[in-house]
PDB file of N, CA, C and O in Angstrom:
ATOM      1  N   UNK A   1       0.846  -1.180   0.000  1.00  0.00           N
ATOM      2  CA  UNK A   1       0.000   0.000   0.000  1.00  0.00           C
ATOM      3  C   UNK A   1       0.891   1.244   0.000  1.00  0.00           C
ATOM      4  O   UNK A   1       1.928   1.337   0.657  1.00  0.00           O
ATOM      5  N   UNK A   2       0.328   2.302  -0.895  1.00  0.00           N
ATOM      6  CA  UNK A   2       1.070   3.352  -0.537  1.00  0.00           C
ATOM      7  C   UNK A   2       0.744   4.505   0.272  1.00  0.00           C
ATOM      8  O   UNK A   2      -0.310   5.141   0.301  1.00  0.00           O
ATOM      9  N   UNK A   3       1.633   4.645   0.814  1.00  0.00           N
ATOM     10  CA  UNK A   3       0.949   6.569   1.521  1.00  0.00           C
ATOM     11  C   UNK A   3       1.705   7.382   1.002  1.00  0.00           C
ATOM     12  O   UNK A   3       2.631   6.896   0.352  1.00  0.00           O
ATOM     13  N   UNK A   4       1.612   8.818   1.081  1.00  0.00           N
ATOM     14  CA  UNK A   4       1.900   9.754   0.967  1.00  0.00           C
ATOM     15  C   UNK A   4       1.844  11.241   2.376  1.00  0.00           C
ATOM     16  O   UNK A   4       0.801  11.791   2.731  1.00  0.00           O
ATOM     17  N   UNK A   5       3.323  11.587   2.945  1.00  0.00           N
ATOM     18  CA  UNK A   5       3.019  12.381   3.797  1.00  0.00           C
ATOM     19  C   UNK A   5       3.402  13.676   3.476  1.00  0.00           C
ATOM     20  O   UNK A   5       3.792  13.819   2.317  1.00  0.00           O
ATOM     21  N   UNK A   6       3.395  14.681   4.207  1.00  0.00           N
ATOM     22  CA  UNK A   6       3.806  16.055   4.128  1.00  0.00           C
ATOM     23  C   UNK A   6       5.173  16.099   4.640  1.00  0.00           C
ATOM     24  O   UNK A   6       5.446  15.544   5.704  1.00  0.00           O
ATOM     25  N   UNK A   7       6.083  16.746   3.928  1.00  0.00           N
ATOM     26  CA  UNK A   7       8.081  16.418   4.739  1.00  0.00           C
ATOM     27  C   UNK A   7       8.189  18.192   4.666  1.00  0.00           C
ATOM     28  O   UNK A   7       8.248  18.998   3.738  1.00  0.00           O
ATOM     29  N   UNK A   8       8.178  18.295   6.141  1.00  0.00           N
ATOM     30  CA  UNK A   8       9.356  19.665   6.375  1.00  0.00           C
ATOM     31  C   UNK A   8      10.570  20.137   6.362  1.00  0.00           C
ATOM     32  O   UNK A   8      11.300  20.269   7.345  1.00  0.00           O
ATOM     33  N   UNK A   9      10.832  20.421   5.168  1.00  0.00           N
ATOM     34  CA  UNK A   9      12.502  20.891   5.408  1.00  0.00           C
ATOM     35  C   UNK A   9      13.308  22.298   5.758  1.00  0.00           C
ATOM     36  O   UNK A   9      13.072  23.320   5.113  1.00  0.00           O
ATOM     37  N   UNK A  10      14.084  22.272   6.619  1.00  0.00           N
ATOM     38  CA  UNK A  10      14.303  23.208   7.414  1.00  0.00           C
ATOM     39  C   UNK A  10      15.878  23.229   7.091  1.00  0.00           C
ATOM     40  O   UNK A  10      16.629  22.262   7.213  1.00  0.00           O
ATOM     41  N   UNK A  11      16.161  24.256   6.743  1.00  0.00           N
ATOM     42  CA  UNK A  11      17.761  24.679   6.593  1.00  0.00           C
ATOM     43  C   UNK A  11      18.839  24.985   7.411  1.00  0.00           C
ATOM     44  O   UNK A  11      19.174  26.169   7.381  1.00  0.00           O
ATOM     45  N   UNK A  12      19.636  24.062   8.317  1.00  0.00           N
ATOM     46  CA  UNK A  12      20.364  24.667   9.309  1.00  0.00           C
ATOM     47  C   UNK A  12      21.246  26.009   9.093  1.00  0.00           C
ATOM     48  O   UNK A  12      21.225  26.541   7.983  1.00  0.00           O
ATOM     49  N   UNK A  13      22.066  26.592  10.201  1.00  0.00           N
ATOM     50  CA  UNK A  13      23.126  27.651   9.995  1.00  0.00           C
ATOM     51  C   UNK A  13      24.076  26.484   8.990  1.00  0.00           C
ATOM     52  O   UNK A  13      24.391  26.622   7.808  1.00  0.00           O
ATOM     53  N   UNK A  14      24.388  25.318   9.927  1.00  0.00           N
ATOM     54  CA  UNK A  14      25.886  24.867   9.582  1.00  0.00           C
ATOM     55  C   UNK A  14      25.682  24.101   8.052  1.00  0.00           C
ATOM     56  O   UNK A  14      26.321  23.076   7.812  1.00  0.00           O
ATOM     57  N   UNK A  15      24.681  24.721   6.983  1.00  0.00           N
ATOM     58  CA  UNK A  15      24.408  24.421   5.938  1.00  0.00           C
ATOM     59  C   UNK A  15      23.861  23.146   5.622  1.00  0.00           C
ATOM     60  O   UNK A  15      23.662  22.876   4.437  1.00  0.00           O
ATOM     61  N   UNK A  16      23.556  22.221   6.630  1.00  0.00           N
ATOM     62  CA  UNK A  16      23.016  20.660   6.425  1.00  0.00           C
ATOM     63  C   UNK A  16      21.029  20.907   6.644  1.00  0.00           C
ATOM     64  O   UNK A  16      20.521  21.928   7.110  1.00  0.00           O
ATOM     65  N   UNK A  17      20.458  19.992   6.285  1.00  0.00           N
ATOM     66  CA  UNK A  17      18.837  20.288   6.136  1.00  0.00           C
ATOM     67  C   UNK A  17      18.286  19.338   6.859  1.00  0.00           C
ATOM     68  O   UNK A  17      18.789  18.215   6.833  1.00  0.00           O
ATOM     69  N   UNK A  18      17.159  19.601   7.637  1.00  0.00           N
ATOM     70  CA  UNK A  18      16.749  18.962   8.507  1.00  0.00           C
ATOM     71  C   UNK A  18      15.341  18.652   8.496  1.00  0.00           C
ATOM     72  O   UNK A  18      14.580  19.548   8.862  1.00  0.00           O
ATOM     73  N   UNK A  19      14.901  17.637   8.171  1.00  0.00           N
ATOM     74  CA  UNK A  19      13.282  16.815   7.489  1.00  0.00           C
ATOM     75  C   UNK A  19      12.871  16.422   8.410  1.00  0.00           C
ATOM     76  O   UNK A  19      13.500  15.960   9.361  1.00  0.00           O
ATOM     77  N   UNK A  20      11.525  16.560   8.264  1.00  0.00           N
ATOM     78  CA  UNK A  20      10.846  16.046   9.360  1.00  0.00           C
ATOM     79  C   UNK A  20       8.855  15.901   8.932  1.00  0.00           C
ATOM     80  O   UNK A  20       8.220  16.811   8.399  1.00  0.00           O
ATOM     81  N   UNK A  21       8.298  14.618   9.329  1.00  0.00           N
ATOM     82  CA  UNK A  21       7.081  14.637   9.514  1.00  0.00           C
ATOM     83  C   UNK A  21       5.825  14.988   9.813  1.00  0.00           C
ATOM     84  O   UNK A  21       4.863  14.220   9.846  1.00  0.00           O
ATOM     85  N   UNK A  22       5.819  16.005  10.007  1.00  0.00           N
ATOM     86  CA  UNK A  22       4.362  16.311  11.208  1.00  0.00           C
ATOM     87  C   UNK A  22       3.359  15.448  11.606  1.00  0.00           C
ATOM     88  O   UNK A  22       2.703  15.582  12.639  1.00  0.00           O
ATOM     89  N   UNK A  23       3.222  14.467  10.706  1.00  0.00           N
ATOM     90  CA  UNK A  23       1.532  13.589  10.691  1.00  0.00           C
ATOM     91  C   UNK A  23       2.167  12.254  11.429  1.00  0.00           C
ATOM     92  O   UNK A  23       1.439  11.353  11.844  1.00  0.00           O
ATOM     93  N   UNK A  24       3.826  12.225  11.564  1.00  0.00           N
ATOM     94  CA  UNK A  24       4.279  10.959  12.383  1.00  0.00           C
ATOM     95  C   UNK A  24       5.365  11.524  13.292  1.00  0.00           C
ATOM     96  O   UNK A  24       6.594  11.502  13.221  1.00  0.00           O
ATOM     97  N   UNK A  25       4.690  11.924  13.979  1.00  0.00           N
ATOM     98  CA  UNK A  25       5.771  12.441  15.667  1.00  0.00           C
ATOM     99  C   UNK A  25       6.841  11.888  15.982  1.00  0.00           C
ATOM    100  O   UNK A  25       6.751  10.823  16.594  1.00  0.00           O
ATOM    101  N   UNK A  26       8.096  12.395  15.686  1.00  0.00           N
ATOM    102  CA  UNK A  26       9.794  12.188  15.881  1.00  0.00           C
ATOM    103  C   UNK A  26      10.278  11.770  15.179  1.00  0.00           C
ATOM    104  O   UNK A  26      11.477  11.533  15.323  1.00  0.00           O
ATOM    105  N   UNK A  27       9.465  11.385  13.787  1.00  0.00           N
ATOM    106  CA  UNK A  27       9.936  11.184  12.663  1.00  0.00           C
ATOM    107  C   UNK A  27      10.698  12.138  11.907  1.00  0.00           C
ATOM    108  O   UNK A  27      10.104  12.627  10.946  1.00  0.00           O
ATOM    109  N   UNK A  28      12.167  12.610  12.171  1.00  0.00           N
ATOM    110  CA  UNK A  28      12.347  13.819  11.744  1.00  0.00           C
ATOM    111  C   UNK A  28      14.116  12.698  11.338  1.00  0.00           C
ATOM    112  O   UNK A  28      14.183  11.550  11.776  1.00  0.00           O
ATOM    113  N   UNK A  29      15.393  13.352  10.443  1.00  0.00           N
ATOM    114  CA  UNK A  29      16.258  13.194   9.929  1.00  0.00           C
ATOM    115  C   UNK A  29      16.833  14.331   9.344  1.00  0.00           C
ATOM    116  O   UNK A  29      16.194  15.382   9.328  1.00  0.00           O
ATOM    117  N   UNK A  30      18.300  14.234   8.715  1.00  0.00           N
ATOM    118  CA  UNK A  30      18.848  15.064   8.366  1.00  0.00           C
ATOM    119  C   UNK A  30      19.852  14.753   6.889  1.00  0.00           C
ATOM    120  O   UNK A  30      20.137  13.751   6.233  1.00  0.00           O
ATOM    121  N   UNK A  31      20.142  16.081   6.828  1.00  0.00           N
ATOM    122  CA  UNK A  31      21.580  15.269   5.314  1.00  0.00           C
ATOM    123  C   UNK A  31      22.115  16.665   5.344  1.00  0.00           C
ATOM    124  O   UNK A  31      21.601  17.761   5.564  1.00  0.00           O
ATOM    125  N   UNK A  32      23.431  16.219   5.022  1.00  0.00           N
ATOM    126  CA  UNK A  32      23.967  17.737   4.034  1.00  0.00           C
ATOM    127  C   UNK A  32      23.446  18.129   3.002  1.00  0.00           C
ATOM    128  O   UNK A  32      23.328  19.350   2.905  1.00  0.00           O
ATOM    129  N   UNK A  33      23.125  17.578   2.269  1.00  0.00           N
ATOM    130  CA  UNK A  33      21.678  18.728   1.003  1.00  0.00           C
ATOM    131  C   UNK A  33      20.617  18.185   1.258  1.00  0.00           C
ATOM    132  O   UNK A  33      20.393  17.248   2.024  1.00  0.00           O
ATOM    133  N   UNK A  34      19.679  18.985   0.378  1.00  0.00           N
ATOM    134  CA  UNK A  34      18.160  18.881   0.355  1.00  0.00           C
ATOM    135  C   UNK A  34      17.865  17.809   0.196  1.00  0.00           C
ATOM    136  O   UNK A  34      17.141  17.279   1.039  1.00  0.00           O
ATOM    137  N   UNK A  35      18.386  16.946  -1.143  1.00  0.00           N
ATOM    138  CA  UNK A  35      18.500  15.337  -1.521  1.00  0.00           C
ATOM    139  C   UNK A  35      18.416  14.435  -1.109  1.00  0.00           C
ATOM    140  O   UNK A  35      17.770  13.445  -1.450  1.00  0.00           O
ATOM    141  N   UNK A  36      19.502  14.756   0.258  1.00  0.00           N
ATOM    142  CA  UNK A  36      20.319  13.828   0.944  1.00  0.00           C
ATOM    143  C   UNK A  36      18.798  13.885   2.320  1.00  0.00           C
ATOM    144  O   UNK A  36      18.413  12.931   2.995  1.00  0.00           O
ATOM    145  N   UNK A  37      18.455  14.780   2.332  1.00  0.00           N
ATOM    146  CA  UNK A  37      17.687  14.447   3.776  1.00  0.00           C
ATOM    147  C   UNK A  37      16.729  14.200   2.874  1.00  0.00           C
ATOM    148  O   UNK A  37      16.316  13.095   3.229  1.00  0.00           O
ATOM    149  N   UNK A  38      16.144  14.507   1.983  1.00  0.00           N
ATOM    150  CA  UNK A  38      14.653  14.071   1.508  1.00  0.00           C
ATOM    151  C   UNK A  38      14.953  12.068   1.260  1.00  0.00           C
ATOM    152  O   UNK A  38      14.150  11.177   1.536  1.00  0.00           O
ATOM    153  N   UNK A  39      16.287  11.926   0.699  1.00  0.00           N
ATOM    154  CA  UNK A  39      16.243  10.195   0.648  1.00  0.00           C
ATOM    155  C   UNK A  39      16.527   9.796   2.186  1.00  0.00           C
ATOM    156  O   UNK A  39      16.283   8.595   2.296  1.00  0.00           O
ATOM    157  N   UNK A  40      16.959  10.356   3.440  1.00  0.00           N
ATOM    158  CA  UNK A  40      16.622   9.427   4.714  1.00  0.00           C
ATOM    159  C   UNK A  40      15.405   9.825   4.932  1.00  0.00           C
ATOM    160  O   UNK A  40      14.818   8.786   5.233  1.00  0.00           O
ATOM    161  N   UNK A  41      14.337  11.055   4.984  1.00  0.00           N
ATOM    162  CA  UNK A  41      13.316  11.325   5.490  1.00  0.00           C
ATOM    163  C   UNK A  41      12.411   9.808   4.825  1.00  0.00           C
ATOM    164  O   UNK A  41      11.550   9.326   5.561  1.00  0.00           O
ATOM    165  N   UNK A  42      12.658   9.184   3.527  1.00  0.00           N
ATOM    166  CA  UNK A  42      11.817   8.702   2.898  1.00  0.00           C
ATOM    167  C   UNK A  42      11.868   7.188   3.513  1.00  0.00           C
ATOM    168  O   UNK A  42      10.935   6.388   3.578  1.00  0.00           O
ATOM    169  N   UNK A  43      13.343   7.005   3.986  1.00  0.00           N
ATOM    170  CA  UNK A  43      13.885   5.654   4.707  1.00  0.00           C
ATOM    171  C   UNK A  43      13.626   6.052   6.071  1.00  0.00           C
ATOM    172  O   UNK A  43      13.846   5.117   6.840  1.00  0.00           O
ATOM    173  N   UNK A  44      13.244   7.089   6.634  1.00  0.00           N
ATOM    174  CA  UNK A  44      12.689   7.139   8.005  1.00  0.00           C
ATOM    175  C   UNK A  44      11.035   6.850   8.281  1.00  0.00           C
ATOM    176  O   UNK A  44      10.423   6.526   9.299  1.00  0.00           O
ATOM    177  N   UNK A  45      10.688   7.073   7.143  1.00  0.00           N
ATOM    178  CA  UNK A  45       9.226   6.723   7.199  1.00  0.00           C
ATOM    179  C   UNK A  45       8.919   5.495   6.817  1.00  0.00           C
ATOM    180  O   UNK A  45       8.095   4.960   7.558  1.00  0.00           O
ATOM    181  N   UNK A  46       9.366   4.718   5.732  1.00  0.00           N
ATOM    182  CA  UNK A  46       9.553   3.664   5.715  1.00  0.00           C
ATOM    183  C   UNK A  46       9.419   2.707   7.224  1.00  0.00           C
ATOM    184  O   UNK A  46       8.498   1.946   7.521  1.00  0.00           O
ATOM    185  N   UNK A  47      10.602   3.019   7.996  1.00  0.00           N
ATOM    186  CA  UNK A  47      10.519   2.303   9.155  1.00  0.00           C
ATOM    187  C   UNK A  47       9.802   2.417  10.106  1.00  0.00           C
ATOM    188  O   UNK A  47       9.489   1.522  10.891  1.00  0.00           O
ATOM    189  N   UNK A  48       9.408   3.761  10.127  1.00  0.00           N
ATOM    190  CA  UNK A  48       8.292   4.129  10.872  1.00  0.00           C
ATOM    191  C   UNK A  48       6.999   3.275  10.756  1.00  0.00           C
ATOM    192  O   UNK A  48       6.525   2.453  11.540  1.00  0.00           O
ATOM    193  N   UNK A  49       6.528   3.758   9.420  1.00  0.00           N
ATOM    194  CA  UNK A  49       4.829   2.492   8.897  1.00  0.00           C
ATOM    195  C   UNK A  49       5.412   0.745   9.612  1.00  0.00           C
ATOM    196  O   UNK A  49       4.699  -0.152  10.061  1.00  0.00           O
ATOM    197  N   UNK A  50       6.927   0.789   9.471  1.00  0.00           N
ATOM    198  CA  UNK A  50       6.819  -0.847   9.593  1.00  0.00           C
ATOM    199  C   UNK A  50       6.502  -1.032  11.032  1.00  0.00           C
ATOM    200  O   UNK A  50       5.769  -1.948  11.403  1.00  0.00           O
ATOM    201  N   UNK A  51       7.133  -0.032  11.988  1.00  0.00           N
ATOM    202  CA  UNK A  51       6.938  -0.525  13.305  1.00  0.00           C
ATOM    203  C   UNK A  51       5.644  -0.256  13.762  1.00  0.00           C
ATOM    204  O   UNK A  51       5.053  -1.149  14.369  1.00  0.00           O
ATOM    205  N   UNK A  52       5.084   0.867  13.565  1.00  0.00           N
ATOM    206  CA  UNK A  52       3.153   1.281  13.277  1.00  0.00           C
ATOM    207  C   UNK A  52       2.188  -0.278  13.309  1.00  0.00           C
ATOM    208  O   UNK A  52       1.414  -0.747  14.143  1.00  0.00           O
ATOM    209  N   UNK A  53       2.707  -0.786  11.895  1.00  0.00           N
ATOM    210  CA  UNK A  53       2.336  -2.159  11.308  1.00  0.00           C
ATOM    211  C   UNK A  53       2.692  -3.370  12.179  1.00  0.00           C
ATOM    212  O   UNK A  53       1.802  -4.176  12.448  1.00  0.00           O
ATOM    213  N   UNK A  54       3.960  -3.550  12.642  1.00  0.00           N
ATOM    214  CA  UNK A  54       4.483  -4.663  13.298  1.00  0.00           C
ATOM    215  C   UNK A  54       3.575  -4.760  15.219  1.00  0.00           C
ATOM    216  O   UNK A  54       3.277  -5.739  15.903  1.00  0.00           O
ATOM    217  N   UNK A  55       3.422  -3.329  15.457  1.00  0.00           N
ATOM    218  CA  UNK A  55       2.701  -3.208  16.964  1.00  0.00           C
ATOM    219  C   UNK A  55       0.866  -3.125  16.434  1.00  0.00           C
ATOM    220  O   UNK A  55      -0.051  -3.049  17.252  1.00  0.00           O
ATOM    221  N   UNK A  56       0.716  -3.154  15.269  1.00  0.00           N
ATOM    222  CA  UNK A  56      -0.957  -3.546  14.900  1.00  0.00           C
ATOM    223  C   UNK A  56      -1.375  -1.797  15.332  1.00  0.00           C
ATOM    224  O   UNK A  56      -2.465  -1.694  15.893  1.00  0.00           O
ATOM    225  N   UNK A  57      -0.773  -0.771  15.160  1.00  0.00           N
ATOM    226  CA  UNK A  57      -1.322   0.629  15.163  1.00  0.00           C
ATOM    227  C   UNK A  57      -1.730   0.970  13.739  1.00  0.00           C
ATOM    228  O   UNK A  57      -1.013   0.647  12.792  1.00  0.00           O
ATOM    229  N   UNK A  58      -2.817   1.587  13.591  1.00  0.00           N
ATOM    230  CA  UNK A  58      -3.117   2.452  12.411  1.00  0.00           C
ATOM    231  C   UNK A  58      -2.161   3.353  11.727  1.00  0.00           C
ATOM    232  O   UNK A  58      -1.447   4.144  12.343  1.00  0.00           O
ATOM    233  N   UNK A  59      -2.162   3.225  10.514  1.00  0.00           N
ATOM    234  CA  UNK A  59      -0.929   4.141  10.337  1.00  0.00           C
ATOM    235  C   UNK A  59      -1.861   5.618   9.765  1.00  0.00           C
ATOM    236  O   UNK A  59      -2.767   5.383   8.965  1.00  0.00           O
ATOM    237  N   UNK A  60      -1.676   6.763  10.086  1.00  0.00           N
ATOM    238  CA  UNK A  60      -2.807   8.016  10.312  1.00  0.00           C
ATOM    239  C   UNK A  60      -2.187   8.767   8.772  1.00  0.00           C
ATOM    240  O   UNK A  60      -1.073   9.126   8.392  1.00  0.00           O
ATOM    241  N   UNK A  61      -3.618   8.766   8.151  1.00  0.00           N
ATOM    242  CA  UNK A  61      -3.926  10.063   6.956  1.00  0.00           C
ATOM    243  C   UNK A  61      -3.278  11.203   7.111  1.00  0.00           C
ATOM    244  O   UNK A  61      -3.649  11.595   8.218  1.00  0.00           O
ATOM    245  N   UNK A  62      -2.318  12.202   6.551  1.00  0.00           N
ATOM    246  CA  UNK A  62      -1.467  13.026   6.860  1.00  0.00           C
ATOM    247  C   UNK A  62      -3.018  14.018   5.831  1.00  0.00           C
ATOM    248  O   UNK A  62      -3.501  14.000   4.699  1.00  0.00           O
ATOM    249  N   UNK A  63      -3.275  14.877   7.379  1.00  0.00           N
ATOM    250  CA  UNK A  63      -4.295  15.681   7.223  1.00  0.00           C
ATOM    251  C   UNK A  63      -3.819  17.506   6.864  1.00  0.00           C
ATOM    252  O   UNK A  63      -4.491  18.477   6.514  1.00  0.00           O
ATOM    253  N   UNK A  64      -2.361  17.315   7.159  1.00  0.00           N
ATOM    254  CA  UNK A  64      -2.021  19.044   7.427  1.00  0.00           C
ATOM    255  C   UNK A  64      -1.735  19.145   6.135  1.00  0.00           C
ATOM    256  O   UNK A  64      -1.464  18.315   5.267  1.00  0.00           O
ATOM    257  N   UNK A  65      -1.869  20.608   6.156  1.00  0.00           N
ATOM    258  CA  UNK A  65      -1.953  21.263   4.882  1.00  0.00           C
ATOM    259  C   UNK A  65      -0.484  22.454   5.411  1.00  0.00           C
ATOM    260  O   UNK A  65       0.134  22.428   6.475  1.00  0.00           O
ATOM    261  N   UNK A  66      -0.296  23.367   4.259  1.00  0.00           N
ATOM    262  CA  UNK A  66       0.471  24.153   4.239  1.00  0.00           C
ATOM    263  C   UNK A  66       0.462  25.648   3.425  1.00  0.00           C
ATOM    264  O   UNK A  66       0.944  25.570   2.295  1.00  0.00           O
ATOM    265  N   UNK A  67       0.111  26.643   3.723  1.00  0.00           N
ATOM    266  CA  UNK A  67       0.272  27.903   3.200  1.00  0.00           C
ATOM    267  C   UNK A  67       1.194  29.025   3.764  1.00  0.00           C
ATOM    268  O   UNK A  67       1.253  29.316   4.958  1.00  0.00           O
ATOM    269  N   UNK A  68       1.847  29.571   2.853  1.00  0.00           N
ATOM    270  CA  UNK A  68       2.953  30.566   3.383  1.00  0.00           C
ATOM    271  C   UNK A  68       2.157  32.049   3.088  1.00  0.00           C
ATOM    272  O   UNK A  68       1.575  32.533   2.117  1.00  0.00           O
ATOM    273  N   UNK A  69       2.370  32.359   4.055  1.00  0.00           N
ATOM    274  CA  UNK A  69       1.603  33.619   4.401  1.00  0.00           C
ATOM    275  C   UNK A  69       2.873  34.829   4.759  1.00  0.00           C
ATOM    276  O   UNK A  69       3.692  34.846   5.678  1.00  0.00           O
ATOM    277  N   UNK A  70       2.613  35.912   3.490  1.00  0.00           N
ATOM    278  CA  UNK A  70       3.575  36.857   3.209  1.00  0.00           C
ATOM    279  C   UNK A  70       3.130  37.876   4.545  1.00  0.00           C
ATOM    280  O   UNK A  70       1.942  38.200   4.557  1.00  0.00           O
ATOM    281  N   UNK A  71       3.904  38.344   5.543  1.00  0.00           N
ATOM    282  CA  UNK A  71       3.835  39.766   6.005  1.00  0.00           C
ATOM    283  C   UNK A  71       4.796  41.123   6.110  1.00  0.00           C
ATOM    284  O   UNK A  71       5.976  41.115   6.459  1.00  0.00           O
ATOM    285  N   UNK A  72       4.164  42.068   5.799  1.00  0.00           N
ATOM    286  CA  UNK A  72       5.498  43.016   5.718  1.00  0.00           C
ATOM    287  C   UNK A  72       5.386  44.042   6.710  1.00  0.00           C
ATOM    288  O   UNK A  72       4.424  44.802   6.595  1.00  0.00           O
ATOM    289  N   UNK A  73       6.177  44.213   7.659  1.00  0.00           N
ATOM    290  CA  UNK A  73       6.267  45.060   8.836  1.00  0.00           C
ATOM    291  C   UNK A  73       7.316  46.444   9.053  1.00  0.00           C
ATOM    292  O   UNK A  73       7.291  47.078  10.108  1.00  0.00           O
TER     293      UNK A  73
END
């Protein structure tokens, strides 16, 4: 089966990027490029659904949405 979730990526100072889940709590990883964390974020979720699956938990509909909202002060 497939899912599909929402991945946050967040840009450190020390130039490495930092991914993360919202719809699966501590599911978060990193890489030195964008690339690099989007292919562990994808092997972090991976393992995530398996252990979800292996303890008989539901694995949950990634419901959040996302809009960037411009303000100028």
């Amino acid at each position: 089966m497939a899912y599909q979730f929402n991945v946050r990526l967040i840009p450190e100072n020390d130039g490495r990027w930092t991914a993360e889940v919202p719809a699966l709590p501590g599911c978060v990883t990193w890489g030195n490029t964008k690339e690099e964390a989007l292919e562990h974020i994808r092997e972090a979720i991976e393992l995530y659904l398996e252990v979800m699956l292996e303890e008989g938990r539901q694995i949950p509909e990634d419901q959040s949405t996302y809009t960037r909202i411009e303000v100028a002060i």
